[in-house]
Every structure is written in structure tokens, then in C-alpha cells.
C-alpha positions as CSV (number, residue, x, y, z in Angstrom):
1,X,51.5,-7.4,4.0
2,X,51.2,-5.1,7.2
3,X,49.4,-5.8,10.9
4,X,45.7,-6.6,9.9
5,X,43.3,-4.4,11.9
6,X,40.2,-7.0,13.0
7,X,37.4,-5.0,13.4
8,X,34.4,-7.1,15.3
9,X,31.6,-4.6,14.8
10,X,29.7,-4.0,11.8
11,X,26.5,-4.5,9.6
12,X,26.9,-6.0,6.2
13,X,23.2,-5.1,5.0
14,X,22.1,-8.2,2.6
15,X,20.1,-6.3,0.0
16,X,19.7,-7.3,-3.2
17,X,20.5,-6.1,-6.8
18,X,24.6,-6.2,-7.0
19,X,26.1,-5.1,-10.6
20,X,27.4,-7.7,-12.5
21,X,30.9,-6.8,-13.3
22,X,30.1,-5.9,-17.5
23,X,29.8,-2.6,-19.0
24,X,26.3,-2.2,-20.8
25,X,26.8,1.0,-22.5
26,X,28.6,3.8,-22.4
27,X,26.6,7.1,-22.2
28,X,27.0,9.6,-24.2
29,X,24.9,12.6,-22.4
30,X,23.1,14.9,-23.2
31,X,23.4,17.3,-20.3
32,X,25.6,17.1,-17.2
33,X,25.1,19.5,-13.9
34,X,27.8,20.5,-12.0
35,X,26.6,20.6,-8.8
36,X,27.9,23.3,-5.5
37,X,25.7,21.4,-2.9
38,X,28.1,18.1,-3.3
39,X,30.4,20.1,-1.4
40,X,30.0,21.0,2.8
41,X,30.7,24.7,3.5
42,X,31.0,25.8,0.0
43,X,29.6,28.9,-1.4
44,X,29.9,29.3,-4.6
45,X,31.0,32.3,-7.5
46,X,29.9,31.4,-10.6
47,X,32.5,32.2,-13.2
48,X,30.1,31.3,-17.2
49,X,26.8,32.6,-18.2
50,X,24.4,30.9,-20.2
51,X,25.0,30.2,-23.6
52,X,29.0,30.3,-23.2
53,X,30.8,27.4,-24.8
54,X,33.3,25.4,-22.4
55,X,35.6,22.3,-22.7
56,X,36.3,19.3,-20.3
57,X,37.7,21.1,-17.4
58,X,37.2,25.0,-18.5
59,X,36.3,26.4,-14.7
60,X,32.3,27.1,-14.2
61,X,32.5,28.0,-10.7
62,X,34.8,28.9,-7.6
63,X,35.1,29.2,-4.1
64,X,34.4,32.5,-2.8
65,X,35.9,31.9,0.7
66,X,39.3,30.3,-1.0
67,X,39.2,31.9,-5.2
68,X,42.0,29.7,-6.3
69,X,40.1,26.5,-6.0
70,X,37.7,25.7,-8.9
71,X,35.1,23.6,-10.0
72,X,35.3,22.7,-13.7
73,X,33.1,21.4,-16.1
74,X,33.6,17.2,-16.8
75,X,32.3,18.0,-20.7
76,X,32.7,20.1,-23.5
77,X,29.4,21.8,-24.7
78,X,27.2,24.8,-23.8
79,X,26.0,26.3,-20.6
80,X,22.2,25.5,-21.1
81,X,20.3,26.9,-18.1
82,X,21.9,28.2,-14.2
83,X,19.4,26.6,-11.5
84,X,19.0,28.4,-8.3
85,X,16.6,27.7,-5.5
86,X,15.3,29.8,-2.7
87,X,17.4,33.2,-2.0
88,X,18.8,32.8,-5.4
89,X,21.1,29.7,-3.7
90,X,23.0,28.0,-6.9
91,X,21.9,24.8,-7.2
92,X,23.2,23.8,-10.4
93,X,25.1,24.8,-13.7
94,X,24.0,22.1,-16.4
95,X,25.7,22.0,-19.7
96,X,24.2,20.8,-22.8
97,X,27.6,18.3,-24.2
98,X,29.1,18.2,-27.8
99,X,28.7,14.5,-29.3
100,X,32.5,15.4,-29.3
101,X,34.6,15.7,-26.4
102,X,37.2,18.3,-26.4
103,X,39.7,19.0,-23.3
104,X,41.9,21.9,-21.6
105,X,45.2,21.2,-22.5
106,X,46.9,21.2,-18.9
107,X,50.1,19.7,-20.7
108,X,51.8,16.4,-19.6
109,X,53.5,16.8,-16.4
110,X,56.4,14.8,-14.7
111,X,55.4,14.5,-10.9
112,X,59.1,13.7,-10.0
113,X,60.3,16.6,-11.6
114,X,57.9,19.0,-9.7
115,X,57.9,20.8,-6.5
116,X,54.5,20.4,-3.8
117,X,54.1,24.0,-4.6
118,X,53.6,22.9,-8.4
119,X,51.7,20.2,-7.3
120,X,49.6,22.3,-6.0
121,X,49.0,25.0,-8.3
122,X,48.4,22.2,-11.2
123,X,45.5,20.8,-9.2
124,X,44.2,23.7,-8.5
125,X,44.2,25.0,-11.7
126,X,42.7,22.1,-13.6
127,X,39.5,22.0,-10.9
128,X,40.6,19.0,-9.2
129,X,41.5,20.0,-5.9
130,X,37.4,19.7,-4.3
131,X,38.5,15.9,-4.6
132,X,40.7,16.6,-1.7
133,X,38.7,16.1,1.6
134,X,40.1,17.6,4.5
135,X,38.9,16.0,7.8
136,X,37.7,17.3,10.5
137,X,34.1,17.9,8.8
138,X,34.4,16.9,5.6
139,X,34.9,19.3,3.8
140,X,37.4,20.7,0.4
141,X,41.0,20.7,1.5
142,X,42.6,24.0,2.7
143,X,45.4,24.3,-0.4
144,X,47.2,26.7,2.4
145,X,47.5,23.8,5.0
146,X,49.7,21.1,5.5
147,X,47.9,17.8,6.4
148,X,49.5,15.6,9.0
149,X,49.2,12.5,6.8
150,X,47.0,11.9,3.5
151,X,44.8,8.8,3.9
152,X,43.0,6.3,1.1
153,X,40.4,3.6,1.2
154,X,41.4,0.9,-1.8
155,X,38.0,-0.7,-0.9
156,X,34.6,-0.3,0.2
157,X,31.9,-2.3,2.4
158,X,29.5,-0.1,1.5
159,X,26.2,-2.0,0.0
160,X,26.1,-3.1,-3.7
161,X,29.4,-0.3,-3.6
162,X,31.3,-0.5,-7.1
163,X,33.9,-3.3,-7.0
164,X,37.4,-1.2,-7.1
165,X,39.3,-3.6,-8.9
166,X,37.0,-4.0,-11.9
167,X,35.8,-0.3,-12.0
168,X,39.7,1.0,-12.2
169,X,41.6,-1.6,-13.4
170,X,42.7,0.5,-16.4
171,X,43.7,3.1,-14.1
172,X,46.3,1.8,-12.0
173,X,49.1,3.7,-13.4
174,X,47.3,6.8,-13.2
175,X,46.5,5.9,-9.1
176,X,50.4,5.7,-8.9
177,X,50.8,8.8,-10.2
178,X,49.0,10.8,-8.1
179,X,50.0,8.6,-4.9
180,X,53.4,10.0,-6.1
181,X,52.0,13.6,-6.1
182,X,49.9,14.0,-2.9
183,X,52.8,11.8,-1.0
184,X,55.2,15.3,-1.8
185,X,52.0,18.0,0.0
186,X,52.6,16.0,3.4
187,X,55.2,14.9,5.8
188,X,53.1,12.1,6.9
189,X,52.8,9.7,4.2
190,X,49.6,8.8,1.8
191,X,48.3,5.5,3.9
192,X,46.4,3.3,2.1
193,X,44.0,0.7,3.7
194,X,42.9,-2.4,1.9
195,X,40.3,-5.4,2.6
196,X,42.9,-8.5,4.1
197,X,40.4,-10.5,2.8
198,X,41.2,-9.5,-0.6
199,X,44.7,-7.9,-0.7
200,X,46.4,-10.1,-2.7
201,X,43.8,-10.3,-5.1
202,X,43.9,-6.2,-6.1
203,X,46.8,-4.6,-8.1
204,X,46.7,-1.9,-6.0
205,X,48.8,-4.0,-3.2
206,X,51.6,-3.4,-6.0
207,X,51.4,0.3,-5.3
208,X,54.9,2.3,-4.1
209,X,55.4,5.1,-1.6
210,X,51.9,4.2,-0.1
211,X,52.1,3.1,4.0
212,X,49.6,0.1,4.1
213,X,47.1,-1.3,6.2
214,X,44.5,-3.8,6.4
215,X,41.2,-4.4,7.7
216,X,39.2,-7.1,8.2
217,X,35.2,-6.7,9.3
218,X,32.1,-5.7,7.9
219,X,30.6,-2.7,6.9
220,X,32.0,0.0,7.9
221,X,35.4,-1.4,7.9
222,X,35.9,0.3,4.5
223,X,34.8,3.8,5.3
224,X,38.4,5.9,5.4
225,X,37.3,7.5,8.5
226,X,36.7,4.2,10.6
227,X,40.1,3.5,9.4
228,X,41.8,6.6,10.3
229,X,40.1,6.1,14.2
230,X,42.6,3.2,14.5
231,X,45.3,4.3,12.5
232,X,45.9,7.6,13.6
233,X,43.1,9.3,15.7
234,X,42.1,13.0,14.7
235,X,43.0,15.1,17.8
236,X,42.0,18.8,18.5
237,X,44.1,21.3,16.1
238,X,45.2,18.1,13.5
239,X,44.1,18.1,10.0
240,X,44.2,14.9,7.2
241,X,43.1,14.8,3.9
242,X,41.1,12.0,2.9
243,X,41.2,10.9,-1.6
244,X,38.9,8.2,-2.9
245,X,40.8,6.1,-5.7
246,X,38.0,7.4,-8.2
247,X,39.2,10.4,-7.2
248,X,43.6,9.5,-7.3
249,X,42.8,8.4,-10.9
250,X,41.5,12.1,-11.9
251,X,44.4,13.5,-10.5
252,X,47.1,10.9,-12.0
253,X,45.1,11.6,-15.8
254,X,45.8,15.3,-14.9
255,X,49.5,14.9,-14.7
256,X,49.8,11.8,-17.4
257,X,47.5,13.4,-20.1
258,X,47.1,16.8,-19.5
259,X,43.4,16.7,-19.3
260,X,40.8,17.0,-16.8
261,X,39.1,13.5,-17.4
262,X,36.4,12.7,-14.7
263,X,35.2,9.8,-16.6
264,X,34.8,6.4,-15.0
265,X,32.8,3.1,-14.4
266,X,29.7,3.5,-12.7
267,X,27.2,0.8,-11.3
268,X,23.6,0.6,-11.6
269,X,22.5,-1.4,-8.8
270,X,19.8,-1.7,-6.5
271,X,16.3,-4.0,-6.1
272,X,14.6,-2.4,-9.0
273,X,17.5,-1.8,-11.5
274,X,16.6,-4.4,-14.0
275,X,19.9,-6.5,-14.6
276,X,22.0,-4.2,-12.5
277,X,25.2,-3.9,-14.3
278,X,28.1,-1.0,-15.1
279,X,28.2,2.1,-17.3
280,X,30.5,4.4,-18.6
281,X,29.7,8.0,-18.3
282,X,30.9,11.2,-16.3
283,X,29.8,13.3,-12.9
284,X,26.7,14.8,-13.5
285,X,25.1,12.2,-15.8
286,X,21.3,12.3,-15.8
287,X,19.1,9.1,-14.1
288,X,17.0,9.6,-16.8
289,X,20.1,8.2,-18.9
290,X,19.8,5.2,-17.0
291,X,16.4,4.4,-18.4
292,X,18.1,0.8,-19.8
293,X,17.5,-0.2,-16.1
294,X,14.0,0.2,-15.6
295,X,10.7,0.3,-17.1
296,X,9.0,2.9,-15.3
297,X,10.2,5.8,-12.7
298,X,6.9,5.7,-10.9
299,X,7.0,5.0,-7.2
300,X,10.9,4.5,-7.8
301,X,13.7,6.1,-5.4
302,X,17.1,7.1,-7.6
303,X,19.9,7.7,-5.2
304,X,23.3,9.1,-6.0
305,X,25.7,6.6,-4.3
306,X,24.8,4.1,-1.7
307,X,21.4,3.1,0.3
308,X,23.1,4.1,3.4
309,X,24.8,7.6,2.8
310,X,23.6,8.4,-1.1
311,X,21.6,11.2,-2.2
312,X,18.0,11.1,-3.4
313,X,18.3,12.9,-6.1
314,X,14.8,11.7,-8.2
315,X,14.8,10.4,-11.8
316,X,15.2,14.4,-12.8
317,X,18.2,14.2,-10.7
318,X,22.2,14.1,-11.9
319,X,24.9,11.8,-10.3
320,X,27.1,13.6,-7.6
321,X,30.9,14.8,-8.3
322,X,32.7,11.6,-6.1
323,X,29.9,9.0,-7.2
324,X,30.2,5.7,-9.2
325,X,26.8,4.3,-7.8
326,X,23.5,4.4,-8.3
327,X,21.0,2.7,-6.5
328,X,17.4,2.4,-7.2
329,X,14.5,1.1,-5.0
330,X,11.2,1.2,-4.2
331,X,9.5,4.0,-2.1
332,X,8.5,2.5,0.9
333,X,5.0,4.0,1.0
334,X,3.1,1.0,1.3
335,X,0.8,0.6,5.0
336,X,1.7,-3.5,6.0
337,X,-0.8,-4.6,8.3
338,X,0.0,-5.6,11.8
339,X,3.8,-4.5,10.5
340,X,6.2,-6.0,13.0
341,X,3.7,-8.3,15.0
342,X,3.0,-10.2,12.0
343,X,4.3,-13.9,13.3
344,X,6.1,-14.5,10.1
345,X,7.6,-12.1,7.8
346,X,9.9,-14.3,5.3
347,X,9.9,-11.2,3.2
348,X,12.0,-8.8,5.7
349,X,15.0,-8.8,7.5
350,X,15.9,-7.9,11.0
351,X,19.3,-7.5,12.5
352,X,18.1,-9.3,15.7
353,X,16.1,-12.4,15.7
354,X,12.9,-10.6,16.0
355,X,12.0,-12.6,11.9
356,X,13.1,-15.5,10.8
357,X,16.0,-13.6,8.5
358,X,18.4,-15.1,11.4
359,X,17.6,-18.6,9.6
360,X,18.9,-17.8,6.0
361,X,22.4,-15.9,6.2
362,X,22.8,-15.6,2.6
363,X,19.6,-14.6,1.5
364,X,19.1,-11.1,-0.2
365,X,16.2,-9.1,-0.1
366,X,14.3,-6.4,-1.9
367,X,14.4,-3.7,0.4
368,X,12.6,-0.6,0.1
369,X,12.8,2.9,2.1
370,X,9.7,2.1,4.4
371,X,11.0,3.0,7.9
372,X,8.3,0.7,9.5
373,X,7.8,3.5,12.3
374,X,8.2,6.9,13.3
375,X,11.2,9.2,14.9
376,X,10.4,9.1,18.7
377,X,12.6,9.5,22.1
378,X,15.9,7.9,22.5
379,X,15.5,4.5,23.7
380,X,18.7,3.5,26.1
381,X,20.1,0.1,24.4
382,X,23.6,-1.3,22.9
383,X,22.0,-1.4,19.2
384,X,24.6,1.6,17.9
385,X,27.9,-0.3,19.8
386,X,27.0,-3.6,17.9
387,X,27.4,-1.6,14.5
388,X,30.1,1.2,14.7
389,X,33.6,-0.2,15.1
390,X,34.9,3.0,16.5
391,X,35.8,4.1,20.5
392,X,33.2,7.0,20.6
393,X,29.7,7.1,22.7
394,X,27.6,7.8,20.0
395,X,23.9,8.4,22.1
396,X,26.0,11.2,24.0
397,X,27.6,12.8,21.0
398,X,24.0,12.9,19.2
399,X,22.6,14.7,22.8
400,X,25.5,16.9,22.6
401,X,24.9,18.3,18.9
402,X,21.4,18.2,19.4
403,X,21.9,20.9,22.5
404,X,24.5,22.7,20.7
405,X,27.4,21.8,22.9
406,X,30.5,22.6,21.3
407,X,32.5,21.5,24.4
408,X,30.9,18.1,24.6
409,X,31.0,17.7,21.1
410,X,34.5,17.8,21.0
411,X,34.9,15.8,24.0
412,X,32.5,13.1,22.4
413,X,34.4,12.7,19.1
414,X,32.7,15.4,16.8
415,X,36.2,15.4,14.7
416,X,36.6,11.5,13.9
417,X,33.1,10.9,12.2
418,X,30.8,12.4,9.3
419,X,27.8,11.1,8.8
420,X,28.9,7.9,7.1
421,X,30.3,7.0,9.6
422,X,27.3,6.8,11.6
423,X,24.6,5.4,8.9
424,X,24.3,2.0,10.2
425,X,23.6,3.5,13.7
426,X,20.7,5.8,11.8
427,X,19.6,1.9,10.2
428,X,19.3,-0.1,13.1
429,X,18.0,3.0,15.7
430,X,14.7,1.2,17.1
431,X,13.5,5.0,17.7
432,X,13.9,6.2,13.9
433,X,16.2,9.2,14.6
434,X,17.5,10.9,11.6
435,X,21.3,10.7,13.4
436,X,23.5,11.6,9.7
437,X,21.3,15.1,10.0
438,X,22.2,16.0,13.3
439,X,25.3,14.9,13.0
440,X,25.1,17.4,9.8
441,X,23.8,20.1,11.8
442,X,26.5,19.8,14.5
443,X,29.1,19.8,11.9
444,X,27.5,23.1,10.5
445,X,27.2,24.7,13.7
446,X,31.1,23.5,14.5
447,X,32.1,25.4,10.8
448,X,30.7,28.3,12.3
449,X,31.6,28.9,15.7
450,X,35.2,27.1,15.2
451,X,36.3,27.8,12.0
């Protein structure tokens, strides 16, 4: 086991509605959308029309900055309907699936018998290589660059996230493979970080040619980009890639299989998910194919991923292209009278001791997205430092996006973080800032002016 990393800042929100680790179904859909606006910076080409018949990874769209890297479609079936939005933006493709799945036939691949320039091009070809994040910004790997090191998160402290070692168990050759793969595109190693409160208890300790680390804290201690602050800090002119194990197990079934097989574990969690548990189903899934979870959609929020960083994406929503969450909740619409200067609110927690939360540690509660204020000024506090376990002045990186410095923004740490990074600090703000959207927007503007 390597040098743990103790990390004494963090969150660890207590909300309620974990999945229990069963599958309840496995969905067989009806349609799936392959969505562009998963992916920062992309625009899109779109490569079908509707009515065309595809397979399980025939390419529906590509890159129009960078042709060679695709998007494919995770089911066989027919293109049912292209959604675009204002200025004819694509939205979404959505394909109607077969009852039958039928795949691409990439062909079964050897890793050790391949070159990183055949590495490459398989990836590429089969539509896998969006899951390569390339950091700074976040955004789909440059297939022309060479990363200074690769870097994986075998865990997450994410709330209710998808427990790793139950949703990929069956997947742990597959992880190797493509550990094997990525580890020939970079002279720097694949690192892996794991949860030393947990290491011995995952397989993927067992995993070779992988550098290790471990962490122990709470949330965000599992976010890769927290981990790559104290492993290797992301200096001006560097490049990493960044690959989620969902993601590693894609690529491995690309090279072991031959087929582009997206499919995984996902978990229905969240306060209003009635008896949160797993599924089985594919990127682009409908919510309204979760309707074994609740009753009624009305007044109901149904986000793609986590409470913190997920997407709202409505019950007419789909599931986003690196998700294996779902969390639903209540809208917080609801006016509470006297809100915080109620003397007792049982019902709510605080992370001070302004309730009586303070007095029940374990206790979970049904949170909901009321923000119990309004945005207003910057108020000058140490709220963000108790939460983000990272060396960055966050309230002076926020004022240098917001004014559109590019030179402070640098010199504040606008290449370590994305906005995950930075959730809890948007949870605990006292003035309500919505800090993940100007840390999008300085992010944009840095895509435009730098890149």
C-alpha cells in the first residue's frame, strides 16, 4: 500500500436515499439520446439522418474541430427524431432501440501486441475516445497530444455516488485491460487513487501497471482533480488525461470483445426514489424508464448524476454519457416561515451549529433544492477553506473570472479545478453564488482566448 494522502477538509453531505446494493431490473429501452452538450467545447457534425438504421457503436456524430473522434450510438435501432434548440444548436440524436441488440464488430484485440498509435486509432474508431478527459478544462482529450501522466479515481465521495466495487465487479478484467492500453499513450504512468479506508476491501488494489495512491477525507477527497492537486499539480503548458473506471471498463470490452458496450449498473437514489436501488441499462436511458421508483413526477427534480454536480435533466430527460446515477428530490419551492430564525428546525441541517443537526451525526435527511435565500454580494468568511482540500484562494479566483482576468485566473488556479471541484464551496456559500457557472464561464472564456 502507498503513502496515504490525509486530507482534513471536506463535506460529506448526510442526505438520505442511498441505493441498496441489488439490481431491480434491467431496462430494456425504448429510446436512448446521444447527447453533444455532455461534452465542454464540442461542436458537433452530425453523421445519420432520421430513419437510418444503426448498431451499438455505428458513429451518429463527430467533432468538427478534431473529425477523427466520434460519438457512437450505445444501441442498435433507428434514428427516430434529431432535436435542436435555438440557432438550430443539436441538442440530441435519440434512437428508437431493437428489443435485440446488435454490435460493430471492432474484432478482439491483443493490447500487448499493439502499438499507442493502434491504440489510438481503435479508440477512436469505436467512439470511445470522448471518455478521455484531458485537464486543463475538462474537456475530450487531444488524440494528437501526449499527456504527462493519465490519472483515475477507483472511488467516489460524491453523495449517494454508485458504490464502485459492486457496480463493476464483473468488470475487473476489462479495467485491466484498458489500464494496460492507456499506460502505452503516456510516459507518465496511469495513477490510480483509492479510498485507504477501503483499499483492501476493492479488487481493484490487485490491479498491475497502475502507480497508486490513497486518500483519506471526506468529500471531495474522491474527485480525480483534488487528487491530482497533491499528486502532481497542473502547471501552465502541462496536460493530463483524466478516465473514470465506468469509463476504463468501455474501453477494456472494446479490446476484449470487439464491441462498443456502454452498458453498466446504474443507481437510483435520492429522497424521493422509492426503495432506491440499481439498474441495468445504457447512456441515454430515459427517467421516464425509471418510473419503478416513484409514483408521480410532479414537483419532482431528476438529475443526471450527483446532487452536487449532476444535471437536471427533468423526467423527459435521458441519463448523461459518463453517468451511473440518478438522483431524485423534491423541488424546493415551498415558502418556510420565519426560515432560518425558526428556534428549532429538527428537519434541516446546517454545516455550522446554527440547528440542532450538530446533535445527531448520523442522521440523514430529506433534502430538497430550496436555496433558503437569494444570490447577493460576497460575504468575506473561511466557509469555502473548511470544504475544499486544495491550496487555491477560491473568493479571488471567482473575482478573477467574474472580471474576465485571464492573468489572474491563471495565477489563481484556473487549470487545477472544474466545477466539481468547487460544488461544496457553491453548497455552503452564505451569499448563494452560483460559483460552478462562473467557474463555467471562465473556463469558456479561457477555451477561447487560450486555446
Amino acid at each position: 500500500m502507498s503513502n496515504n494522502i490525509y486530507l482534513k477538509k471536506g463535506l460529506d453531505l448526510p442526505i438520505s436515499g442511498v441505493a441498496a446494493q441489488t439490481t431491480k431490473k434491467v431496462i430494456v429501452p425504448d429510446v436512448v439520446a446521444v447527447k453533444p452538450t455532455d461534452f465542454r467545447g464540442l461542436v458537433p457534425k452530425l453523421l445519420v439522418r432520421e430513419g437510418d438504421k444503426v448498431l451499438a457503436g455505428t458513429p451518429v456524430l463527430a467533432d468538427k474541430m478534431s473529425q477523427n473522434v466520434l460519438f457512437a450510438s450505445p444501441v442498435s435501432g433507428t434514428v427516430a427524431e434529431v432535436v435542436r434548440g435555438e440557432k438550430r444548436k443539436l441538442l440530441e440524436v435519440r434512437i428508437k432501440a431493437d428489443e435485440k441488440q446488435e454490435y460493430v464488430d471492432y474484432g478482439v484485440r491483443k493490447v500487448a501486441d499493439m502499438t499507442a498509435e493502434q491504440i489510438k486509432e481503435a479508440i477512436l474508431a469505436a467512439g470511445l475516445w470522448p471518455a478521455i478527459q484531458q485537464r486543463p478544462y475538462g474537456i475530450i482529450a487531444n488524440p494528437e497530444a501526449k499527456p504527462k501522466a493519465i490519472f483515475v479515481s477507483a472511488f467516489s465521495t460524491a453523495p449517494l455516488a454508485a458504490n464502485a466495487e459492486y457496480a463493476l465487479r464483473e468488470d475487473y478484467e476489462h479495467i485491466q485491460t484498458a489500464v494496460n492500453a492507456l499506460g502505452k499513450l503516456t510516459d507518465g504512468g496511469v495513477h490510480m487513487s483509492f479510498n485507504s479506508e477501503n483499499y483492501s476491501g476493492t479488487p481493484f488494489h490487485r490491479l498491475e501497471n497502475v502507480i497508486q495512491h490513497t486518500f483519506t477525507g471526506k468529500h471531495p477527497a474522491g474527485n480525480v482533480g483534488v487528487q491530482i492537486h497533491h499528486i502532481s499539480p497542473i502547471q501552465k503548458g502541462e496536460t493530463v488525461w483524466t478516465v473514470s473506471l465506468l469509463m476504463l471498463a468501455a474501453i477494456g470490452k472494446l479490446f476484449n470483445t470487439g464491441k462498443y458496450d456502454v452498458r453498466r449498473k446504474i443507481a437510483v437514489t435520492g429522497p424521493k426514489a422509492e426503495n432506491p436501488a440499481y439498474v441495468e441499462g445504457y447512456p441515454g436511458i430515459a427517467m421516464k424508464d425509471l418510473k419503478d421508483f416513484y409514483s408521480s413526477a410532479e414537483n419532482l427534480r431528476f438529475v443526471s448524476g450527483d446532487v452536487l454536480t449532476g444535471t437536471n435533466v427533468g423526467v423527459e430527460g435521458f441519463l448523461g454519457f459518463a453517468d451511473n446515477q440518478v438522483t431524485i428530490l423534491e423541488e424546493g419551492n415551498k415558502y418556510e416561515l420565519l426560515g432560518w430564525a425558526k428556534p428549532v428546525r429538527c428537519s434541516q441541517f446546517s454545516t455550522s451549529r446554527t440547528y440542532f443537526s450538530w446533535l445527531t451525526p448520523n442522521k440523514k435527511y430529506d433534502m430538497d433544492t430550496n436555496l433558503h435565500g437569494g444570490p447577493r454580494a460576497f460575504v468575506v468568511n473561511d466557509v469555502y477553506s473548511k470544504v475544499l482540500p486544495m491550496d487555491l484562494y477560491p473568493v479571488y479566483l471567482l473575482k478573477a473570472c467574474l472580471a474576465n482576468d485571464i492573468d489572474k485566473m491563471e495565477k489563481f488556479g484556473i487549470y487545477e479545478v472544474l466545477e466539481e471541484d468547487l460544488a461544496l464551496c457553491e453548497y455552503v456559500c452564505p451569499s448563494k453564488i452560483y460559483i460552478q457557472q462562473i467557474i463555467t464561464d471562465g473556463i469558456a472564456l479561457m477555451l477561447k482566448e487560450m486555446c
